[in-house]
N, C-alpha and C positions, 0 to 999 in steps of 0.2 A: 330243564325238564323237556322230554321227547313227547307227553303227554300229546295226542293230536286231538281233534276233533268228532268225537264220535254219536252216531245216529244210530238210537234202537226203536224200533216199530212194535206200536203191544196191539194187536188185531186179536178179539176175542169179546164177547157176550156185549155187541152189540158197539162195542169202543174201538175206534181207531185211532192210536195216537203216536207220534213221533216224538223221542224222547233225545235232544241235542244238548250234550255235556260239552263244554268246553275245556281247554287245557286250565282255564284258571280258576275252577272249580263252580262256574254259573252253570246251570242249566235253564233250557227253554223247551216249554212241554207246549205240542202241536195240536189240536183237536184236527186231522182230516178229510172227519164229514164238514164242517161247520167254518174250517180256512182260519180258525182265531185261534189265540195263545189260550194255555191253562195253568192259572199258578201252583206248585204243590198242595199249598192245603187244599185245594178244593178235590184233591184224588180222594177215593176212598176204595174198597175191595181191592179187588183182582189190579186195577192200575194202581193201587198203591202199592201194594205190593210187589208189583216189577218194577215199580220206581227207586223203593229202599232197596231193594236187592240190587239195581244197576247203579246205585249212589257208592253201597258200600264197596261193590267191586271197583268201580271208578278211583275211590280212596285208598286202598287197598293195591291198586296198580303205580298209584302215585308215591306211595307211601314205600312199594319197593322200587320205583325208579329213584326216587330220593336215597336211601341206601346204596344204591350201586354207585351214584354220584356221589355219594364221600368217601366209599370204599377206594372209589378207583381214582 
């Protein structure tokens, strides 16, 4: 898998947070106003929901990298 390492930033109503997905499907959610990690469940609103929306695209990328590497 080519999957690399990817950082999405969700800045909005009042939340700064860095969202780092790994190629082996972990991710690690940033608070940075605050410098500390946040686990999924403790999202709710507006960061939850760019969280599942960048989970499923994440899975979704994988999921065609995975096809192309059996295809090919």
């Amino acid at each position: 898998m080519t999957t690399k390492l990817q950082n999405y930033r969700f800045i909005e109503r009042g939340y700064d947070y860095t969202f780092r997905f790994y190629p082996n499907g972990t991710v690690t959610i940033f608070d940075n106003a605050t410098n500390s990690t946040i686990r999924p469940k403790e999202l709710s609103g507006a960061p939850l929901d760019f969280f599942a929306k960048k989970k499923i695209q994440f899975i979704k990328n994988k999921l065609i990298e995975a096809n192309r590497s059996a295809a090919g």
